[in-house]
Biotite code that builds the C-alpha atoms (Angstrom):
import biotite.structure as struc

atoms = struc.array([
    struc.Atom([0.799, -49.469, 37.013], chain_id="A", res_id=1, res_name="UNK", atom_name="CA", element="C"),
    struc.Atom([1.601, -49.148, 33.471], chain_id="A", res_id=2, res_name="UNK", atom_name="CA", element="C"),
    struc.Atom([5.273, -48.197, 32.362], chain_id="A", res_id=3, res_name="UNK", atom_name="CA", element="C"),
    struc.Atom([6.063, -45.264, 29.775], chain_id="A", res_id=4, res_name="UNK", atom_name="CA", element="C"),
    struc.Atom([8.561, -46.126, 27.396], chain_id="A", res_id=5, res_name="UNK", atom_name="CA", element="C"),
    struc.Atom([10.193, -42.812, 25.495], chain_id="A", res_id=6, res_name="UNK", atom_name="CA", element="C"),
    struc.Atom([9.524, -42.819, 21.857], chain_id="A", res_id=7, res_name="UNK", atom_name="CA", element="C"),
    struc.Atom([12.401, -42.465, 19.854], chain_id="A", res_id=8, res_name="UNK", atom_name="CA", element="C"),
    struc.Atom([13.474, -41.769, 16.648], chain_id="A", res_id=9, res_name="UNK", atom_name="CA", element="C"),
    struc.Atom([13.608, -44.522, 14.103], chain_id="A", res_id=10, res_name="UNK", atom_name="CA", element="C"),
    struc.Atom([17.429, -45.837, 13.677], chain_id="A", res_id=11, res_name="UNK", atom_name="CA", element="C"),
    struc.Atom([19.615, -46.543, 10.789], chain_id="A", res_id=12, res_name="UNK", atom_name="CA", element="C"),
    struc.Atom([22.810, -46.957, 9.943], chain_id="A", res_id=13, res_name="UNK", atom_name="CA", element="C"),
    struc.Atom([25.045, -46.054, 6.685], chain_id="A", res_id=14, res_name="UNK", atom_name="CA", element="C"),
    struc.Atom([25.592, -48.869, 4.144], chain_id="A", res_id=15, res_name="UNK", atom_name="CA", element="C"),
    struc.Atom([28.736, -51.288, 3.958], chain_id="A", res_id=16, res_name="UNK", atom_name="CA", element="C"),
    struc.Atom([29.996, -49.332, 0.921], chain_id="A", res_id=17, res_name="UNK", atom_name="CA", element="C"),
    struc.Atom([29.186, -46.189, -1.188], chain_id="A", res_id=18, res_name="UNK", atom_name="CA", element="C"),
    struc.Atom([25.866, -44.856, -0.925], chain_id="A", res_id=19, res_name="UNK", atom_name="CA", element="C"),
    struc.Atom([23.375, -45.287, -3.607], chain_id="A", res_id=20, res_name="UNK", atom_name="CA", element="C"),
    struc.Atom([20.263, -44.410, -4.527], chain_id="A", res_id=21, res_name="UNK", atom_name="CA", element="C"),
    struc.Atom([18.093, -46.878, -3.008], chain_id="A", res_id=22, res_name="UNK", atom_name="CA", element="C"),
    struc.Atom([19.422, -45.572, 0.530], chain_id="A", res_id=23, res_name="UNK", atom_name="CA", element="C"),
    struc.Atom([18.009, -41.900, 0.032], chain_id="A", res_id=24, res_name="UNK", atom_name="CA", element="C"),
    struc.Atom([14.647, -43.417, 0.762], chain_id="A", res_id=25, res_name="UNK", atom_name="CA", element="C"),
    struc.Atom([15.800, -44.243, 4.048], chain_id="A", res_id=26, res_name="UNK", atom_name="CA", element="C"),
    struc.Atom([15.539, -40.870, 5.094], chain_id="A", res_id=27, res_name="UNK", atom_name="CA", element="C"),
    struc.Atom([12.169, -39.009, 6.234], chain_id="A", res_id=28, res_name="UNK", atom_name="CA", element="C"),
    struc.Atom([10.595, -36.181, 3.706], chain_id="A", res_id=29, res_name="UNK", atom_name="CA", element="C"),
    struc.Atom([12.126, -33.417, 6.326], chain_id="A", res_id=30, res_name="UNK", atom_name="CA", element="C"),
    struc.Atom([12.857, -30.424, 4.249], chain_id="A", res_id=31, res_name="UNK", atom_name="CA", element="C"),
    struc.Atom([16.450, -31.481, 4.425], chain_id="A", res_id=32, res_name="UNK", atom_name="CA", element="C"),
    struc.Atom([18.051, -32.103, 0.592], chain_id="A", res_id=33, res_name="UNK", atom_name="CA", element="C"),
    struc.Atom([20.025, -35.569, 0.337], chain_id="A", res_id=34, res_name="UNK", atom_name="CA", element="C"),
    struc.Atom([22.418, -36.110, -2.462], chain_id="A", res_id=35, res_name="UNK", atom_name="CA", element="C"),
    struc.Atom([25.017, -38.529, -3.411], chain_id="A", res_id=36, res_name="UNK", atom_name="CA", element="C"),
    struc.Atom([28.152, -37.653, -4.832], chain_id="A", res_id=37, res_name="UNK", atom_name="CA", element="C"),
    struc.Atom([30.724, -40.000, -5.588], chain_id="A", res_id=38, res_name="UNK", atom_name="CA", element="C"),
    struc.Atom([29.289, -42.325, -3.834], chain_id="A", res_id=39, res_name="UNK", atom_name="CA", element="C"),
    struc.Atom([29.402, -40.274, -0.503], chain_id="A", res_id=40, res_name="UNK", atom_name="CA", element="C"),
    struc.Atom([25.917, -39.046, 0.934], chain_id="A", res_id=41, res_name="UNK", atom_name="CA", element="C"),
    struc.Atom([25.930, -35.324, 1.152], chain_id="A", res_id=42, res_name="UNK", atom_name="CA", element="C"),
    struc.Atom([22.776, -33.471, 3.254], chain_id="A", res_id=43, res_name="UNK", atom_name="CA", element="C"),
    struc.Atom([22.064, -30.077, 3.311], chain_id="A", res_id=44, res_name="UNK", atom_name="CA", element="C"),
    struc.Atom([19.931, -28.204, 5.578], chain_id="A", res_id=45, res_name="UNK", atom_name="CA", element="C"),
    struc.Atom([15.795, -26.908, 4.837], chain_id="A", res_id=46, res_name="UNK", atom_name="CA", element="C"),
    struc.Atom([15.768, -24.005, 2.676], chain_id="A", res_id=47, res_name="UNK", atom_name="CA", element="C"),
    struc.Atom([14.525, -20.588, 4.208], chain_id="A", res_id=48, res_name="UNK", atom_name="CA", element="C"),
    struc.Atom([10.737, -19.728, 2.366], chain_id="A", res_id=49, res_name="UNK", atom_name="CA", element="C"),
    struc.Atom([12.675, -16.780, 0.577], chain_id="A", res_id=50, res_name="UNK", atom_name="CA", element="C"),
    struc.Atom([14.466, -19.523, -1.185], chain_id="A", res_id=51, res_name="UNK", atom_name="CA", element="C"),
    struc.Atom([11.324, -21.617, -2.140], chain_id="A", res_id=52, res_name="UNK", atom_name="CA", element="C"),
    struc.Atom([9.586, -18.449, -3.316], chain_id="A", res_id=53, res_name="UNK", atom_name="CA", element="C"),
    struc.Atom([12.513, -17.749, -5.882], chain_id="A", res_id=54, res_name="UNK", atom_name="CA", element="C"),
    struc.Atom([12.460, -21.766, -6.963], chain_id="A", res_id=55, res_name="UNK", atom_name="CA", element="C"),
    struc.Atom([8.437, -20.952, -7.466], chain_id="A", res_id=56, res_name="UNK", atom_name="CA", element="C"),
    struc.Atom([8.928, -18.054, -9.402], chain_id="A", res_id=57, res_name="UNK", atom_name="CA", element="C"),
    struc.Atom([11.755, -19.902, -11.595], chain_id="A", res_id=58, res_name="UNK", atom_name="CA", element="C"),
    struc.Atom([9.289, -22.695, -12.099], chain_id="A", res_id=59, res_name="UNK", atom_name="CA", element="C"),
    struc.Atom([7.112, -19.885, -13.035], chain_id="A", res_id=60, res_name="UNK", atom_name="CA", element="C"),
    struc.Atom([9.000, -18.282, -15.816], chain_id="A", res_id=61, res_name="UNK", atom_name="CA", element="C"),
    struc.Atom([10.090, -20.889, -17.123], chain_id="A", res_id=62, res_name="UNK", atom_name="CA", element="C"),
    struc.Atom([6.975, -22.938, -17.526], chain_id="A", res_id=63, res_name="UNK", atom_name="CA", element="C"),
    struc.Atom([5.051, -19.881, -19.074], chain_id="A", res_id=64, res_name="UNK", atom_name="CA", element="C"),
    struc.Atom([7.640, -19.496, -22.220], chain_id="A", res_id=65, res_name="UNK", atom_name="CA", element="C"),
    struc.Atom([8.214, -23.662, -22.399], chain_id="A", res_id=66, res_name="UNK", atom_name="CA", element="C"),
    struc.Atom([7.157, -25.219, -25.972], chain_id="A", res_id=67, res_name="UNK", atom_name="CA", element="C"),
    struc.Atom([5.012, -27.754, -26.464], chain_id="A", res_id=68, res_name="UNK", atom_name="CA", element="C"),
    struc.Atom([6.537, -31.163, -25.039], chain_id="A", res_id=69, res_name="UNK", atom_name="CA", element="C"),
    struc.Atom([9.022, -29.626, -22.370], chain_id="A", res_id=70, res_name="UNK", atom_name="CA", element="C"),
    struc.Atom([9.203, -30.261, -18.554], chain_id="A", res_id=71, res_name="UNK", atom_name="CA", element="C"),
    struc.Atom([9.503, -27.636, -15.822], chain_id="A", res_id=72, res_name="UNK", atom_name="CA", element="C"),
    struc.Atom([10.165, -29.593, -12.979], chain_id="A", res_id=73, res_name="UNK", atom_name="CA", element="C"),
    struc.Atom([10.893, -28.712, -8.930], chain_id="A", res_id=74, res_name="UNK", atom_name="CA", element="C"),
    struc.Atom([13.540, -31.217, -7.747], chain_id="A", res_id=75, res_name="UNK", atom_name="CA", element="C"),
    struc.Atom([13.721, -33.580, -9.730], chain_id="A", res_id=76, res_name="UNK", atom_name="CA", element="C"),
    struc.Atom([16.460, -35.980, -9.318], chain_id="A", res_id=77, res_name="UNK", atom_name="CA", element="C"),
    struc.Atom([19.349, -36.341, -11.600], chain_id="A", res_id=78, res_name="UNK", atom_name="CA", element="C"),
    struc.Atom([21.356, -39.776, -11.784], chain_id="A", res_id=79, res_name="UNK", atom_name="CA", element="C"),
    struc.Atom([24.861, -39.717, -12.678], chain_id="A", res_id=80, res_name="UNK", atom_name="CA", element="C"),
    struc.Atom([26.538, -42.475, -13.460], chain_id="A", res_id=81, res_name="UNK", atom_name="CA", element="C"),
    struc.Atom([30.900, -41.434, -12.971], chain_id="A", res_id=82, res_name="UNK", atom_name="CA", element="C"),
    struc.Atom([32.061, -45.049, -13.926], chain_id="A", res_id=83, res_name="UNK", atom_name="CA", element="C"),
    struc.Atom([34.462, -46.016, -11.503], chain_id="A", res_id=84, res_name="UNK", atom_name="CA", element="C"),
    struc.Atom([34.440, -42.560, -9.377], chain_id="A", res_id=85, res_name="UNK", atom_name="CA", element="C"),
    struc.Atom([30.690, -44.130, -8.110], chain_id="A", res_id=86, res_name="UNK", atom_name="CA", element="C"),
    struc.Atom([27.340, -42.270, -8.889], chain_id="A", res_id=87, res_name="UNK", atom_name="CA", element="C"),
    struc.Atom([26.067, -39.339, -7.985], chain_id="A", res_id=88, res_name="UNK", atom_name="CA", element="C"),
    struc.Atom([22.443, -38.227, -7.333], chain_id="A", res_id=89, res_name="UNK", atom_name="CA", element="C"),
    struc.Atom([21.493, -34.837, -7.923], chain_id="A", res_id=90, res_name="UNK", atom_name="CA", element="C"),
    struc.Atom([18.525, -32.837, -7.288], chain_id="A", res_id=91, res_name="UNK", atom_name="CA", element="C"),
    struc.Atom([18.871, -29.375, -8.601], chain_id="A", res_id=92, res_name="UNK", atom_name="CA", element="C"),
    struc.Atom([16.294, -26.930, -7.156], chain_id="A", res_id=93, res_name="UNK", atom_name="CA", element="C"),
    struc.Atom([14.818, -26.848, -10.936], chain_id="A", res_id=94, res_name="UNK", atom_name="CA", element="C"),
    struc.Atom([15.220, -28.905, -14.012], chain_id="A", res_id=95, res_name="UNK", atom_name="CA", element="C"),
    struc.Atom([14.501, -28.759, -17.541], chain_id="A", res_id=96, res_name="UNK", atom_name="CA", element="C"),
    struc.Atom([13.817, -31.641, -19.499], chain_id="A", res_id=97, res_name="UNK", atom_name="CA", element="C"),
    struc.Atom([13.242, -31.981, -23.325], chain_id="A", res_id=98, res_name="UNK", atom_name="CA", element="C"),
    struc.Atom([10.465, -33.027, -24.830], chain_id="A", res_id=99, res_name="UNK", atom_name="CA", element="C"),
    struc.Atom([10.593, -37.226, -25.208], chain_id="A", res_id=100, res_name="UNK", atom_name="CA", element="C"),
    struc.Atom([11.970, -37.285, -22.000], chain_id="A", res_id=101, res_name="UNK", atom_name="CA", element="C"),
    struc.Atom([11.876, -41.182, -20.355], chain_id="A", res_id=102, res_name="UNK", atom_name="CA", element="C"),
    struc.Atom([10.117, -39.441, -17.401], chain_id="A", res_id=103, res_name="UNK", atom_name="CA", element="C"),
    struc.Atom([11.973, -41.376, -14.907], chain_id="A", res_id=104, res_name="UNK", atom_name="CA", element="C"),
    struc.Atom([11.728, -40.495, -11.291], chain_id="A", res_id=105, res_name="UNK", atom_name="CA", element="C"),
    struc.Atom([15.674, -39.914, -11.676], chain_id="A", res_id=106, res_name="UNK", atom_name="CA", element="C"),
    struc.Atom([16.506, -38.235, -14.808], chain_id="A", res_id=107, res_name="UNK", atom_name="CA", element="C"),
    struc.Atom([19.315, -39.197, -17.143], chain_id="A", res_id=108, res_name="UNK", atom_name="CA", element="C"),
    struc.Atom([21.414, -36.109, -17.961], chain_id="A", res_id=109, res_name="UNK", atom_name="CA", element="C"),
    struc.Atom([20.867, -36.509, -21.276], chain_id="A", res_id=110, res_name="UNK", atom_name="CA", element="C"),
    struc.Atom([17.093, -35.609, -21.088], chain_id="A", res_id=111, res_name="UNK", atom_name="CA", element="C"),
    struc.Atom([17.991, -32.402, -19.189], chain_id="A", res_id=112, res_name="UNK", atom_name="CA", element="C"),
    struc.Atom([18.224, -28.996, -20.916], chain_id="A", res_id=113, res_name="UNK", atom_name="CA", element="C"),
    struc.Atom([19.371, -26.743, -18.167], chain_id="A", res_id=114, res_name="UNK", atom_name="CA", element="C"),
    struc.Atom([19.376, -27.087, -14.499], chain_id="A", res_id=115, res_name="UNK", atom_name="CA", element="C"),
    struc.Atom([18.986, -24.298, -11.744], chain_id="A", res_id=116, res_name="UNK", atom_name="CA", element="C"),
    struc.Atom([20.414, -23.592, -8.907], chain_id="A", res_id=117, res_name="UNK", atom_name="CA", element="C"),
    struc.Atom([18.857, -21.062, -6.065], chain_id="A", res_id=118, res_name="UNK", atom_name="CA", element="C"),
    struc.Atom([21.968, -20.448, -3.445], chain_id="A", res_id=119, res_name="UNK", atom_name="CA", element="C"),
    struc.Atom([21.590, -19.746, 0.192], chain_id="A", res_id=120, res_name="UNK", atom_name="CA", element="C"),
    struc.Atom([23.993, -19.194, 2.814], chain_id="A", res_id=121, res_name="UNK", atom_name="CA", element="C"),
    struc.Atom([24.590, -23.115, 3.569], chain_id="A", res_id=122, res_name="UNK", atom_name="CA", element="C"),
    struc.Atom([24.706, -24.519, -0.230], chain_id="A", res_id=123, res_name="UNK", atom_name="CA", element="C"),
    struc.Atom([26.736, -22.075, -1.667], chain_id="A", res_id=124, res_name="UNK", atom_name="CA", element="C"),
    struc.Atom([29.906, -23.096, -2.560], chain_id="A", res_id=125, res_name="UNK", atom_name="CA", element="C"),
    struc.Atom([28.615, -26.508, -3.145], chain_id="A", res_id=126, res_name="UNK", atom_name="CA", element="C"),
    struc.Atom([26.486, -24.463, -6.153], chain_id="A", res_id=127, res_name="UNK", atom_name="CA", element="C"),
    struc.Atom([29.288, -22.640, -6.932], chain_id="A", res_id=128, res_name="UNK", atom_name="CA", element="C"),
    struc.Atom([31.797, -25.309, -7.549], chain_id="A", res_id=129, res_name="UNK", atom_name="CA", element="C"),
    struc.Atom([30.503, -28.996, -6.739], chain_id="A", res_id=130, res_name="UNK", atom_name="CA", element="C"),
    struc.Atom([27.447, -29.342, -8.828], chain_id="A", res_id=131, res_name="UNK", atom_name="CA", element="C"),
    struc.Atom([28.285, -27.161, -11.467], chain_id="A", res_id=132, res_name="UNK", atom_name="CA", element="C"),
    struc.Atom([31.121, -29.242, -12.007], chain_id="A", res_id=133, res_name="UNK", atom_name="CA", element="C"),
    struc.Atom([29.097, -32.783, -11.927], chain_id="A", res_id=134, res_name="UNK", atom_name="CA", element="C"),
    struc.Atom([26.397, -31.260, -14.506], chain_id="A", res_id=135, res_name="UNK", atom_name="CA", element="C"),
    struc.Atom([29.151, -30.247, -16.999], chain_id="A", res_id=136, res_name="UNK", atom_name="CA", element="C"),
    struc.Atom([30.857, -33.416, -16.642], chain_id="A", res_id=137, res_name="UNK", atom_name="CA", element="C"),
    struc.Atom([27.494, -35.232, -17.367], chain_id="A", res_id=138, res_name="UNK", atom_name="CA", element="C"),
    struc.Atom([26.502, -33.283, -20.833], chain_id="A", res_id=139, res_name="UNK", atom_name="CA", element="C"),
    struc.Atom([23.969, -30.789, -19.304], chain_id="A", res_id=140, res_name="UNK", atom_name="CA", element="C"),
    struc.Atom([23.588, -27.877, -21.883], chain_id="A", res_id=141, res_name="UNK", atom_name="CA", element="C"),
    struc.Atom([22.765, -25.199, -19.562], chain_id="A", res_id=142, res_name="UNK", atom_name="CA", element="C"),
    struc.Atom([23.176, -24.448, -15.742], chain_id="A", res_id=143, res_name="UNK", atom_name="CA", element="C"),
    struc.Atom([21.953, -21.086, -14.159], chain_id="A", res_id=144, res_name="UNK", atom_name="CA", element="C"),
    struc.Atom([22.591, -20.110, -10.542], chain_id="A", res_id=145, res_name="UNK", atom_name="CA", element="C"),
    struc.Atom([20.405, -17.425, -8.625], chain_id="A", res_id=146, res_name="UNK", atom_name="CA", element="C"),
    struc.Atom([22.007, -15.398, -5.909], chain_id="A", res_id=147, res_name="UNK", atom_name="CA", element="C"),
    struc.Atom([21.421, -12.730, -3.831], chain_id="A", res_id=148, res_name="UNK", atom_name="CA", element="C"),
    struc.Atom([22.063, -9.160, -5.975], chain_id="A", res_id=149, res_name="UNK", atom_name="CA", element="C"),
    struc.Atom([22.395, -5.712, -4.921], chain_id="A", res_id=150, res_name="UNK", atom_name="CA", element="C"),
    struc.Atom([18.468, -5.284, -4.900], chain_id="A", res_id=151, res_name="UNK", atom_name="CA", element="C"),
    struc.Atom([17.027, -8.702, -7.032], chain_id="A", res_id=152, res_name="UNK", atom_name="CA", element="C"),
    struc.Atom([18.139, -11.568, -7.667], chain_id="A", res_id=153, res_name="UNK", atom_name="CA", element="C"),
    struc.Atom([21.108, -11.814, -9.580], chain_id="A", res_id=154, res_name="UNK", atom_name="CA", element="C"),
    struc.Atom([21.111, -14.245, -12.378], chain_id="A", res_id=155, res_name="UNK", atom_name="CA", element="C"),
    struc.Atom([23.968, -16.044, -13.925], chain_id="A", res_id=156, res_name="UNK", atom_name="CA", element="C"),
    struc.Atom([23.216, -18.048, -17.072], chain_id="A", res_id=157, res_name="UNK", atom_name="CA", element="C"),
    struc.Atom([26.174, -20.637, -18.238], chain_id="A", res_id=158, res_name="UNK", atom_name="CA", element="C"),
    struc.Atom([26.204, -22.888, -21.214], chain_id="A", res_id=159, res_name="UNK", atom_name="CA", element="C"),
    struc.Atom([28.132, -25.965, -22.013], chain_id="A", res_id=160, res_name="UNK", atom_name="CA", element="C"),
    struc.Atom([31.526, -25.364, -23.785], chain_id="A", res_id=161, res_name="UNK", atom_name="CA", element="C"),
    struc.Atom([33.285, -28.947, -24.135], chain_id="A", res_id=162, res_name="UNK", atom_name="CA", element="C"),
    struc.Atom([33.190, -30.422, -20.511], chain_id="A", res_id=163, res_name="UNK", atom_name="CA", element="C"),
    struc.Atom([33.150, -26.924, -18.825], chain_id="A", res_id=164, res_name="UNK", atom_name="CA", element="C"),
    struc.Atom([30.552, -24.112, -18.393], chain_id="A", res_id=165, res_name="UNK", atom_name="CA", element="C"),
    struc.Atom([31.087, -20.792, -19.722], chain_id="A", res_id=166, res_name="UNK", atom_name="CA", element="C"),
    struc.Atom([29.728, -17.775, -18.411], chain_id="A", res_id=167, res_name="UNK", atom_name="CA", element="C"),
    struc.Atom([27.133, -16.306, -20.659], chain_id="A", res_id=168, res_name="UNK", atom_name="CA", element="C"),
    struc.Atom([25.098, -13.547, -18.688], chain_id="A", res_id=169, res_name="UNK", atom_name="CA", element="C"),
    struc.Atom([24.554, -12.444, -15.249], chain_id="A", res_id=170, res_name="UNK", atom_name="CA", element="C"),
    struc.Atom([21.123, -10.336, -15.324], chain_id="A", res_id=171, res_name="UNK", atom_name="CA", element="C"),
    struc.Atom([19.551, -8.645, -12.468], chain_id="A", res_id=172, res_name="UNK", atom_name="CA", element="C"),
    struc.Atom([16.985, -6.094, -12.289], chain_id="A", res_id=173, res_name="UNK", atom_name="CA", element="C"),
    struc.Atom([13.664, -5.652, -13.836], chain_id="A", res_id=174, res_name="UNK", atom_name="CA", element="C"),
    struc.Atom([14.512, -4.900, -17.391], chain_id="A", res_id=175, res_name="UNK", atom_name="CA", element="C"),
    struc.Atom([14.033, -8.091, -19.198], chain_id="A", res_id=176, res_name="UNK", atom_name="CA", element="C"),
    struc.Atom([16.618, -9.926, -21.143], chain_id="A", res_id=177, res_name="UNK", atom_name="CA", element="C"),
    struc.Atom([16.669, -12.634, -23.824], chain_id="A", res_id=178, res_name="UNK", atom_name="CA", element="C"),
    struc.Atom([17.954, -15.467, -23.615], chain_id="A", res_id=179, res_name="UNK", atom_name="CA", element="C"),
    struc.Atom([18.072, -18.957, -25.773], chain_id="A", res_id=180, res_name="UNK", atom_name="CA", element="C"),
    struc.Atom([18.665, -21.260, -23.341], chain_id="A", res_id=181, res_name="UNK", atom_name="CA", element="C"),
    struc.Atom([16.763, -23.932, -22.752], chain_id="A", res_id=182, res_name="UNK", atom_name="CA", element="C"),
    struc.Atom([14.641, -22.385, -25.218], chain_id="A", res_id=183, res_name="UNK", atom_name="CA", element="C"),
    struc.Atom([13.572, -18.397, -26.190], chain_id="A", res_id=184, res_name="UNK", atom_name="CA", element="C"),
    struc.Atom([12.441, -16.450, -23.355], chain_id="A", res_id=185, res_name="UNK", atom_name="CA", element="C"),
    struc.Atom([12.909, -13.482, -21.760], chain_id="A", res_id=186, res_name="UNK", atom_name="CA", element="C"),
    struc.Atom([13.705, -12.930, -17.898], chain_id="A", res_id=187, res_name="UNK", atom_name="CA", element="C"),
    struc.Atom([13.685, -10.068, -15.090], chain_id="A", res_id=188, res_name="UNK", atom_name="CA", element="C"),
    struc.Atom([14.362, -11.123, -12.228], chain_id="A", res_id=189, res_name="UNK", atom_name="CA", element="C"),
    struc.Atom([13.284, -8.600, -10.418], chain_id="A", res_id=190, res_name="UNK", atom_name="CA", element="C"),
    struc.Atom([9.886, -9.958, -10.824], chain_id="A", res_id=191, res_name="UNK", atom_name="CA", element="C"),
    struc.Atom([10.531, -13.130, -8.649], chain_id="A", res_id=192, res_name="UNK", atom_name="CA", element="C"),
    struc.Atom([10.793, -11.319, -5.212], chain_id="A", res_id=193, res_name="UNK", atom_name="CA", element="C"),
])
């Protein structure tokens, strides 16, 4: 008679110190988004599909009016070095890179042109206030944030104004608006539903 031993999951345990970035790979590919901020490991749950239709359509738009030499990129990490506050590892649900880029698997702000964020229900303070926050504070030009509007999406475009973001445009709907940031190109977003 053979014996049936119960399978279970594999185990870890959190480093000694701060989190880096070496200890994201411990976790599985899951749909789950690790981060590090600070030093301090920060996990958010999958996104629904209504939320990874919206980062397509992003992608989408901004791919088709990108100049020669830029990067449209889905999740791409960001690595944030705060000095003595620890790093931080971002991955914003979309990021824009300029052309020259190092094309390192994490990004150095200063290779990133604008980086999106597509809120749900369980990330959305943390894209209100957290990241936002962290991208200014590295030198990121541009930061955008999609939320639910009235009928579309609802679009609100920020750029850089000394170590803060200032509001720029909020667009929703399907007229399409002009905007210079990350480069020319003109949204609706009413056409990513």
């Amino acid at each position: 008679m053979t014996s049936q031993v119960a399978s279970s999951p594999p185990r870890w345990s959190a480093p000694e110190g701060r989190w880096t970035e070496p200890d994201l790979h411990l976790f599985p590919p899951d749909g789950h988004r690790y981060e590090i901020v600070d030093g301090c490991l920060h996990a958010a749950p999958p996104p629904p599909e209504s939320h990874e239709a919206v980062v397509r359509a992003v992608v989408t738009t901004l791919r088709s009016a990108a100049p020669p030499g830029w990067w449209v990129c889905d999740r791409l990490g960001i690595a944030i070095n705060q000095g003595t506050s620890g790093e931080s590892n971002l991955v914003p649900d979309v990021t824009v890179l300029r052309p020259r880029s190092s094309g390192a698997i994490w990004s150095d702000p200063a290779d990133v042109a604008l980086v999106v964020e597509v809120e749900t229900a369980a990330t959305r303070r943390y894209d209100r206030i957290l990241k936002p926050s962290l991208y200014a504070e590295a030198g990121i030009h541009a930061f955008w944030r999609v939320e639910a509007g009235r009928y579309t999406p609802l679009l609100r475009t920020y750029i850089l104004s000394g170590s803060r973001y200032r509001s720029e445009h909020s667009i929703e709907g399907a007229e399409p608006v002009k905007l210079d940031a990350p480069y020319p190109l003109r949204i609706a977003p009413a056409a990513w539903l």
